[in-house]
Each structure stands twice: as C-alpha cells, then as structure tokens.
N, C-alpha and C positions, 0 to 999 in steps of 0.2 A: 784532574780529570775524573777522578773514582768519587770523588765529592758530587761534581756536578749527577753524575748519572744516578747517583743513589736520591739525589733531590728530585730529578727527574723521574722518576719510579711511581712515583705518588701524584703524579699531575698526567691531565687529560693530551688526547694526540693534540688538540687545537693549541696547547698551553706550552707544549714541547716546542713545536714547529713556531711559537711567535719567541718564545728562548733561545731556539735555535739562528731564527732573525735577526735577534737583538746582537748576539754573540757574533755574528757576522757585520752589526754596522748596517743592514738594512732596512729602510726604515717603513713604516708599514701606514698606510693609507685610513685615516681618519674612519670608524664605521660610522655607518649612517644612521641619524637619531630614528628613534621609532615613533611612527605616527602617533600625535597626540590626538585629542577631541577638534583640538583649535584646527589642525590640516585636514581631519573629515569634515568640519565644518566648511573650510574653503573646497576644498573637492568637490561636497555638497553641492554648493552655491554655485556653482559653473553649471550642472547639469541637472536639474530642481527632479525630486523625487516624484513620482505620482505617488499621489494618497491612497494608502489600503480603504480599499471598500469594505464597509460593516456591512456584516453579515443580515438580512432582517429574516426574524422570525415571528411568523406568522402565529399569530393567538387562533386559539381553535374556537371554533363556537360553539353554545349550548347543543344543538342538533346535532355537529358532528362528531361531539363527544361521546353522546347517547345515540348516534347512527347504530343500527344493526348491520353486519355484516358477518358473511360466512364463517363456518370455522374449517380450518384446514382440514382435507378429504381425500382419501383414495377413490373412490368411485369415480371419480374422470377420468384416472389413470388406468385402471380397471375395463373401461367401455372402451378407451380408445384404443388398448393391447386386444380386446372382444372385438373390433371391429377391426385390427389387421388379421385376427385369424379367422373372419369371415372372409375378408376381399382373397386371403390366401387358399382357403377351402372353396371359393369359387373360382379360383381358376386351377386347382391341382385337385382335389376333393370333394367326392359327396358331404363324408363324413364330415370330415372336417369342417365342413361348410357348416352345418347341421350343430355340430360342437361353438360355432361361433355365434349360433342364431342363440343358443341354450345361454352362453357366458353375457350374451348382451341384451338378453331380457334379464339373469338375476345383476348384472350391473344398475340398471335402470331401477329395477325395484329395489336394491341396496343402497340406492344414490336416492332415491325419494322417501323412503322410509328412516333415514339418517335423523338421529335427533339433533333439534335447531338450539 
C-alpha cells in the first residue's frame, strides 16, 4: 500500500481518481474524440455561414486631398463661455453684463485674425 501511494504523489488529482477506478474494477466511460476539421466541416454544412463583408475603401481624390480646411481653434470655445457670461450678466448684472460684451468682441477679433 506505501508503494502505491508514494507512486501516487507525483501524478495529477484526474490521474489518482482514474487509479483509484481501476483499482476498484470500475470501469470508465470512453472520452469523446475532439472535433476534427472534417466535423466543423459537417456542422458547417447544415447551417451555411454568411460571408464577411469586405470592407471598401474609398480612394480620395485630387481636390480632397488638396481641400483647405480649418485648423483646430480655441476662439469658438472662447465666444461661446463670452456669451454665457453675457446672457448671465443680463439677467443677475450690470457689470458682468458689460464684462461679457468686452470677452465677445476680443473673441471675435481673436477668432478673425487667427492665422489660416
């Protein structure tokens, strides 16, 4: 018995428990092969896959390569914070009113005088 268990020592729980089967005379249930290509093939074939869609990518053309567009800017962000501290100075403040007139005329002129 001191044999077996010292053999047992060096083998996994799964390896013990099918030792400890055999050694009782019980006998143990065939495992199941692992799917090959050939049984996704048949799996396949009963329920037919949709085809991925390729992706299309559009070729750009000469004019919207060389399009002009904007370069990123504060000045919008700028006029449109100048213009909730006007709507806010016109209904709690002169001043403040006054302070928003001042931020959203240099937003305008900071926003037009931006180099392109």
């Amino acid at each position: 018995m001191l044999s077996q268990e010292s053999q047992n020592q060096g083998l996994s729980e799964q390896q013990k428990a099918q030792t400890a089967r055999q050694e009782q005379g019980v006998q143990q249930p065939e495992p199941e092969p692992e799917p090959t290509e050939s049984t996704e093939q048949q799996a396949g074939a009963e329920t037919p896959a949709k085809p991925l869609r390729k992706r299309r990518v559009r070729k750009l053309t000469e004019a919207e390569l060389n399009a002009i567009s904007p370069r990123p800017s504060y000045w919008p962000i700028v006029l449109a914070f100048a213009i909730v501290v006007f709507l806010y100075g016109a209904i709690g403040n002169d001043y403040i009113m006054y302070g928003g007139i001042v931020l959203i005329v240099a937003a305008i002129i900071g926003w037009s005088l931006e180099r392109r």
